[in-house]
Phi, psi and omega in degrees: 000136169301118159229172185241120161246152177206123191200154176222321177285182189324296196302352174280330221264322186292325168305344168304305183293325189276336170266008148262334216256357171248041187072002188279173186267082171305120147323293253159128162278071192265096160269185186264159183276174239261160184207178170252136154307322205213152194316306193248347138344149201258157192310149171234132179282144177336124197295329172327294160320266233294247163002300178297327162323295207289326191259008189056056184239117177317134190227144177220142152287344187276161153257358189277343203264346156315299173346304168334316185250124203258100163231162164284326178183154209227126179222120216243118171216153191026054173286326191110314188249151165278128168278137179293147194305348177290312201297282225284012160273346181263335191203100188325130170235170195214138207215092156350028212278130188250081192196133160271105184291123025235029125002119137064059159273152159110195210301320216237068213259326162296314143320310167327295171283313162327303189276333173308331170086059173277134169275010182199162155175194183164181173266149184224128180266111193239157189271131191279145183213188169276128174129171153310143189339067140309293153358122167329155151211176209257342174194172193194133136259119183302146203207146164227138198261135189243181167303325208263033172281122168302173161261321171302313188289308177302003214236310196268359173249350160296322203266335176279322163312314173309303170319298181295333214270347189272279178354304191278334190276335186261359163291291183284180156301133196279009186042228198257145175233111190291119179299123200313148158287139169286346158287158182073007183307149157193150175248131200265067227270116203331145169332175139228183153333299168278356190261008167257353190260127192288122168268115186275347164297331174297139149300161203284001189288285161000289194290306165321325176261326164315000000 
């Protein structure tokens, strides 16, 4: 299959690698562009970018730079961005969520089920659409969460769980994408600042998953 993938952190790359490493024709890389680690540092690129280099894969900061490309599907993981309503009328995309959708939409969804004292959660291969993860999906995995579960560890077994499952949903043709239920949304809103600071008024369970 022809794809576009966008994606920019750690956690995109291995699904990068296992669908060039299962034949497929990556076009185009679309990632955020190189940034500094350090004040005076010279820019370093997205390990998504850094990978795609290493595999000879065309990389862009646009995203506008899809319009471009005669692809099949477009596959999106921790990209970040909302795709604008043009791309995706121009090019069918599919979206990594590491959430049982419609569970945990939005930016922080592993944290989320945590600090919520959630007993379970996982990944879904979904259809990207307008709105916040709205999109229909096409598959899921289940993952369960205990006391002594991280947000890093849980993080690092959802993108392998993720990986396999995007790999296998993307062997066959994707069909129909079963539409999210309206019961049970929750949203999953980026760390701040304060959701880092221990409130001591918590009980110790509370506090153990901050």
């Amino acid at each position: 299959m022809r794809l576009v993938y966008l994606g920019s952190p750690s956690m995109a790359v291995p699904p990068l690698q296992a669908l060039h490493d299962q034949g497929h024709d990556i076009a185009l890389v679309v990632t955020n562009r190189p940034s500094r680690r350090q004040r005076r540092s010279a820019p370093t690129p997205t390990p998504v970018g850094i990978l795609a280099a290493e595999l000879g894969i065309p990389v862009t900061h646009d995203v506008a730079d899809v319009l471009a490309v005669d692809a099949d599907l477009g596959v999106v993981v921790a990209y970040g961005r909302i795709i604008a309503p043009e791309l995706l009328a121009h090019l069918k995309m599919v979206n990594l969520h590491f959430s049982l959708l419609p569970r945990w939409r939005g930016a922080a969804p592993v944290e989320r089920a945590i600090l919520a004292g959630d007993d379970r959660t996982g990944v879904c291969v979904m259809e990207v659409a307008e709105g916040l993860d709205t999109g229909g999906v096409y598959s899921c995995v289940e993952v369960p969460i205990t006391s002594q579960t991280t947000a890093e560890a849980l993080r690092a077994e959802l993108v392998q769980r993720g990986t396999a499952l995007l790999v296998e949903t993307l062997r066959e043709p994707l069909g129909s994408a079963v539409p999210q239920a309206d019961d049970g949304v929750t949203y999953a809103s980026k760390i701040s600042g304060e959701d880092l600071r221990l409130d001591w008024d918590r009980d110790a369970v509370e506090l153990s998953r901050w």
